[in-house]
N, C-alpha and C positions, 0 to 999 in steps of 0.2 A: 182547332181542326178536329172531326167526329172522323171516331175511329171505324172502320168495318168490323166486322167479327172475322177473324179467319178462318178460312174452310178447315176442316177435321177436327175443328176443338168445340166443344158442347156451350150453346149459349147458356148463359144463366135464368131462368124463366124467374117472374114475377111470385115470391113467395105465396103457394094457394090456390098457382094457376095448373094449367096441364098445355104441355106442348101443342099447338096446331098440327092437326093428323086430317090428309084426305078421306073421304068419305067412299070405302069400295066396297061391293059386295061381297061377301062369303065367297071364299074360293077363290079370287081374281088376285092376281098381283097388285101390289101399289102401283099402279102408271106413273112415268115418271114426267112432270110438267111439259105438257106441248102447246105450243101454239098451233092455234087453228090450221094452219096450214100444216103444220108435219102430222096432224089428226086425220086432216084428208087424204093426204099421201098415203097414209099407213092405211086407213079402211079402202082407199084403190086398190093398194097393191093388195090389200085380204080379199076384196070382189074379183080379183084376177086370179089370183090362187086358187079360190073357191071354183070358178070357172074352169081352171086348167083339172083340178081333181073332178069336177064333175065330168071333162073331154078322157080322164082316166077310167073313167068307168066303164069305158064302150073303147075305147084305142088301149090295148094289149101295147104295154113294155111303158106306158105312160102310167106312172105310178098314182094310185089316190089318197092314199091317208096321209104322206105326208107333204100336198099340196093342202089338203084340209086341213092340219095341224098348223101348217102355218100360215094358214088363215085364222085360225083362231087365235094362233099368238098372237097377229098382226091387229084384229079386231079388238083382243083382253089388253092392247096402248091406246086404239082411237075409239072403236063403240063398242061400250060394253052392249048395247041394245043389238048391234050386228053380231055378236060373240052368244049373245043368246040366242037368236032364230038361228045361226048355223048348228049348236049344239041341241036345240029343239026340230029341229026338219027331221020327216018320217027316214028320206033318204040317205040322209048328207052325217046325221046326226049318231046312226051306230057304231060310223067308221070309227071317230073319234073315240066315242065312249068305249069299241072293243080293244082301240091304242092304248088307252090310260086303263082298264083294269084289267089289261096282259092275257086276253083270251084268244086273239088269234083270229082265224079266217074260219066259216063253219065249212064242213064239209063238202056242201054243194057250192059254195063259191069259189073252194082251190080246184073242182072237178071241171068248174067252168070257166077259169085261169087256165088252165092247162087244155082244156079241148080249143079254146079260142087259140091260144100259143101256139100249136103244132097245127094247127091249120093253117094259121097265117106262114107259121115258119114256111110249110109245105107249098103251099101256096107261092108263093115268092122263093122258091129254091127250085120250084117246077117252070115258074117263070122265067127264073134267069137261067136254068138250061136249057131251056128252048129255044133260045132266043141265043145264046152264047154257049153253045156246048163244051168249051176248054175250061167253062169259069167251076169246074166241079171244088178246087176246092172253098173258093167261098159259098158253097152246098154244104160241104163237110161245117164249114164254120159255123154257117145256119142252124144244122143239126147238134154241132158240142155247147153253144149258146142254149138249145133247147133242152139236152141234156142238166146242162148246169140249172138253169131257172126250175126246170123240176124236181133236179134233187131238191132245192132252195124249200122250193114250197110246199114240198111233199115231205120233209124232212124236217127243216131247220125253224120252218114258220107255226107256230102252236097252229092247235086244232078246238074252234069252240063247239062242244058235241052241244050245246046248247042251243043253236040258231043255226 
């Protein structure tokens, strides 16, 4: 009877030889073996993500970097060729790159994080007193929510004076 190798203990390689190692580009993780189907599953679910970070870019409280982030983890398991045009697009592609080298949001984009936020807030706090006048204080909540999100990003989230 032929025995298996058991999992955790190192095979013995052919005196001369070199282990069989997958073939990955600079910078990508090893993927780890998928079949074709858990390959497409994974690049769905990163074209949904990428989708939902791109619906984040224009819908305030819907976040985008890290719907793009994990689209690119999801792409760097099933295509590395979809892991590269998300990290090459003019639009999609600074989010990322300003996550991984810790720079932050530039000045004009937290000015226009925050002008869209307190508009909508207002917006929808003028709404539902009009319409509900007793409901003041999910107004007030509206506003401590807005509160908070501005310290956040006026505060806690870097600033890249660069871009």
């Amino acid at each position: 009877m032929k025995r298996l190798p058991v999992e955790g203990i190192a095979r013995r390689e052919a005196p001369g030889t070199q282990p069989a190692r997958p073939r990955v580009p600079a910078g990508l993780p090893v993927p780890h073996p998928l079949l074709p189907a858990g390959r497409t599953l994974l690049a769905t679910l990163g074209v949904a993500s990428t989708l939902l970070g791109v619906v984040g870019v224009f819908v305030p409280g819907l976040p985008t970097t890290p719907f793009l982030l994990l689209a690119s983890w999801l792409f760097a398991r099933s295509s590395p060729a979809l892991r590269r045009r998300l990290h090459e697009h003019p639009w999609l592609g600074p989010y990322i790159e300003r996550f991984q080298d810790g720079r932050g949001l530039p000045v004009r984009a937290k000015v226009g994080v925050l002008a869209v936020l307190w508009a909508t807030l207002a917006t929808s706090a003028a709404l539902l007193l009009a319409r509900e006048p007793a409901r003041t204080g999910l107004a007030a909540l509206l506003a401590c929510i807005g509160i908070g999100v501005t310290w956040y990003v006026a505060w806690r989230v870097p600033t890249d004076r660069r871009g």
